[in-house]
N, C-alpha and C positions, 0 to 999 in steps of 0.2 A: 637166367641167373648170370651176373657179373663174372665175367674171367681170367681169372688171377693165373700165376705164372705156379707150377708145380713146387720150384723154392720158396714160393712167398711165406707162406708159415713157419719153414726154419728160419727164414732170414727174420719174422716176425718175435719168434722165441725168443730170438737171439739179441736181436735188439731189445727186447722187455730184461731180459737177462744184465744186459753190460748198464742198463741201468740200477742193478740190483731188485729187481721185482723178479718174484719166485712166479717159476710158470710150471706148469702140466698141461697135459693134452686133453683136448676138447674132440669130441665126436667130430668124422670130420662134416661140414657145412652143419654145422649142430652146437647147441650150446650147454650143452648135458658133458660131464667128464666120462673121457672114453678108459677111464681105469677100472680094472674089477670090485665087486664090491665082495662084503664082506663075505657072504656067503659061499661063492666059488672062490675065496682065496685059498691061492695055492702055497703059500707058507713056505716061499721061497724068493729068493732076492731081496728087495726093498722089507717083505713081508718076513723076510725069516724069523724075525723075534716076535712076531704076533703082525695082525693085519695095521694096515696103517693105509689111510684115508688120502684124502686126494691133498688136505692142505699140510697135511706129514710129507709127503714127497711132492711136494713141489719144489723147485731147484733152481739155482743160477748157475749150475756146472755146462759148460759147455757140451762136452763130452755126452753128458747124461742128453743133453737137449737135441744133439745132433742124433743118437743112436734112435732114440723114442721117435722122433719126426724121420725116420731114414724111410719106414715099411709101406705109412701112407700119410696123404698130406690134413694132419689133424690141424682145428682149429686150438689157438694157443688161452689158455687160462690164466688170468693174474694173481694167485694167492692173495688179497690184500694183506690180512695179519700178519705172514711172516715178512710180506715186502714193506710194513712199516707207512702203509698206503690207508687213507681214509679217500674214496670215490664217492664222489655223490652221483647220484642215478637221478637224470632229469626225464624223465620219460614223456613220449607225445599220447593224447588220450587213446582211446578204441575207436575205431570207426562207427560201433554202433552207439558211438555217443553224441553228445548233445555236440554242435561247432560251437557252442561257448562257452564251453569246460576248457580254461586256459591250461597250455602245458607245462610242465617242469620247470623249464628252463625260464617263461615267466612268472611263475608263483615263485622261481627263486628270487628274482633279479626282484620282484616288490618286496620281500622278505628282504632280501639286502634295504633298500628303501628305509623301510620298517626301521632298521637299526641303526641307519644310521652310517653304512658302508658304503663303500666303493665293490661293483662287482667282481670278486676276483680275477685274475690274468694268472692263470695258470696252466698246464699241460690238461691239453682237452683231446677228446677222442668221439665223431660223431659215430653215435649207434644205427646197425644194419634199420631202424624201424624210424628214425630220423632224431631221436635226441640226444642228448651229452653226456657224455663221463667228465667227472670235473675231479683233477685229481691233486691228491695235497699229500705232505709226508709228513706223518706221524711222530714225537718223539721218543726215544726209543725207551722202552719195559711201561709207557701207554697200552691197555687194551679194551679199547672201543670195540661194541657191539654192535652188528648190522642193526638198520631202523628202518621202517617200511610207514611212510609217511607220519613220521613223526614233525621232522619239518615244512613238510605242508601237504598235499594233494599232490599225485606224480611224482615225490622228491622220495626218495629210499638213499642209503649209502651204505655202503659194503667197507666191511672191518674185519676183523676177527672171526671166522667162521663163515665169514663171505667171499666170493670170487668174482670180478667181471670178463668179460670178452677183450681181450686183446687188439690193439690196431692189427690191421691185415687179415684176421678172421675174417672168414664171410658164410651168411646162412643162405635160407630161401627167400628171408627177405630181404638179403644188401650186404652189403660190404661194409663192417669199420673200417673208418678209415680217420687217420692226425687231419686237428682242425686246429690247433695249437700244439705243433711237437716240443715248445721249451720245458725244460725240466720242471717237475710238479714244485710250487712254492709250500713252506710251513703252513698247516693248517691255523687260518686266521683263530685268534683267541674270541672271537664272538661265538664263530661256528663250534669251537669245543665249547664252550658254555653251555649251546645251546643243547648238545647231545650227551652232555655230561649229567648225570643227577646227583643232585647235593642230597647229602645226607642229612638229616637233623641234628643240630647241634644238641649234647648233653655234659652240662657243666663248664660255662663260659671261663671262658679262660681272660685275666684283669689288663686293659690295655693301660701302661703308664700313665699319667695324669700329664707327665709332661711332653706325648705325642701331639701331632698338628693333628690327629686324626677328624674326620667328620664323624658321626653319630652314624652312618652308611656304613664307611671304611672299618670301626670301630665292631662293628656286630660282624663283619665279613671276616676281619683277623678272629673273632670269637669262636665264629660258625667252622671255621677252615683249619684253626685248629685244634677244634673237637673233634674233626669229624678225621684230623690224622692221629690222634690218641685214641679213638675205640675202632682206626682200620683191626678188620681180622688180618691173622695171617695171611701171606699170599698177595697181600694185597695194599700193605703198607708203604713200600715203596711208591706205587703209581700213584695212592692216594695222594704222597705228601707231593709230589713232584707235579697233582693236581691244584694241590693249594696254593704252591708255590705261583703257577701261571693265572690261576685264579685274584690271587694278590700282589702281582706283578704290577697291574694296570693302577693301584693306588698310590703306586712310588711314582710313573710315572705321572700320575695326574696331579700330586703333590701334596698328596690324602693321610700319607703315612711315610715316616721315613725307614730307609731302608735295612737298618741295625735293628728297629723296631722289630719288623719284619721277620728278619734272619732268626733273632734271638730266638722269638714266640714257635715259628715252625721249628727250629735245632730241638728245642725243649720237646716240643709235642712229639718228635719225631724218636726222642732217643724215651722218652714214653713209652711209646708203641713198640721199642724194643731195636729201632734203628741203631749202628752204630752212628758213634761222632763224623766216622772220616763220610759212610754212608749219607747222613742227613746233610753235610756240608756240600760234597758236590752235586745231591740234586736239586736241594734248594737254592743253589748259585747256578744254576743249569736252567729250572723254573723260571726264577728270577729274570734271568737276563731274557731268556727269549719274552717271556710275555711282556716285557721292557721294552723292549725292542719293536713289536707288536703293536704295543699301544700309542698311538699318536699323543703328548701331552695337551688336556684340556686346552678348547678354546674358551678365549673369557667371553662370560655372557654379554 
């Protein structure tokens, strides 16, 4: 086994920490959480108001980081959800597989192909078993759900309710370790498309007549603000702040203008029971980044 330095895992915390990514402690050469579970919780500390699970206490306090890694040298956990992190998981096959079962990281890079992208350049981390974490930052009251080849064969990505291995961890099989240490970029707006599921639209809502809109962009403002007037509670917010970046890319391609836009999601949004000041800044928050995001149309 590979041999790391006894600080290496706090100094690993620590650093996941100052980036704002929530950590907890990992078993140590293991990738199981080394926190109690429910059943022997002892109803004290963290626990005193009821048990609370590994992505409840996971932390960016220093303090808490240093104490926890003091006793023995744990491998370090990423909370995705509460660090605001969407990781995509490129994994290499089995060994008792076929050698022409392509891995992860290329069934992603044709999937990019596929759409039409540029491979991300983002903050990467190779896995103890030889593939990638590809990591991207979430915008904030978003809550994506782990997928386990939903984007292709080998491809999983850890959200909300998920965790990965930390650079500086190491198992039985290897050492993570930075293969890109620059700061994770915005998770591209294709990629949330594609892990997003649209709801069905019920009861289209009327695009002006005097819109540039296309017949495409026209049934998307429809679809996206149906689907922010019947969010349940809980969940109106991230919806509309979904439509927003979902309908971003038509302003920028020159599909619909952007008053259009505004207007349709405010309406739909104080619907569903948003406030004015609520609907305004996340629809201008939507807006801009998936603006931002989307390269304007090349002409055919």
């Amino acid at each position: 086994m590979t041999h790391v330095p006894p600080t290496a895992p706090l100094t690993a915390a620590l650093a996941a920490a100052e980036r704002g990514w929530h950590v907890f402690p990992l078993r140590p050469h293991d990738k199981r959480p080394a926190l109690h579970g429910e059943a022997v919780c002892p109803g004290i500390g963290d626990c005193a108001g009821g048990h609370r699970k590994w992505e409840e206490r996971a932390t960016i306090d220093p303090d808490r980081i240093r104490r926890a890694w003091s006793t023995l040298p744990f491998n370090v956990g990423i909370a995705t959800g509460p660090s605001e992190l969407l990781v995509v998981d490129l994994d290499m096959p089995k060994r008792k597989n076929s050698t022409d079962t392509p891995c992860g990281l290329t069934t992603f890079r044709a999937l990019c192909e596929r759409t039409g992208q540029a491979m991300p350049t983002t903050h990467t981390v190779r896995t103890a078993s030889g593939g990638a974490h590809l990591y991207f930052t979430v915008p904030h009251g978003v809550r994506l759900a782990n997928t386990a080849g939903k984007l292709g064969k080998l491809i999983d990505t850890r959200a909300w309710g998920g965790y990965v291995v930390a650079a500086g961890s190491i198992t039985p099989t290897g050492l993570y370790t930075p293969v890109d240490p620059t700061p994770a970029i915005p998770m591209p707006d294709w990629l949330y498309a594609l892990l997003t599921p649209r709801r069905a639209s019920r009861g289209l809502m009327a695009v002006p007549s005097s819109s540039r809109a296309s017949r495409y962009a026209a049934a998307a403002l429809r679809a996206e603000t149906a689907s922010v007037r019947d969010a349940p509670q809980g969940e109106r917010n991230e919806t509309l702040l979904a439509a927003a970046r979902a309908l971003g890319r038509f302003i920028a391609w020159g599909d619909l203008p952007r008053d259009v836009v505004e207007e349709a999601l405010h309406s739909a949004g104080e619907c569903a029971g948003l406030s004015e000041r609520q609907c305004a800044s996340t629809v201008r928050s939507g807006l801009n980044w998936s603006i931002a995001h989307n390269p304007q149309r090349r002409a055919a």
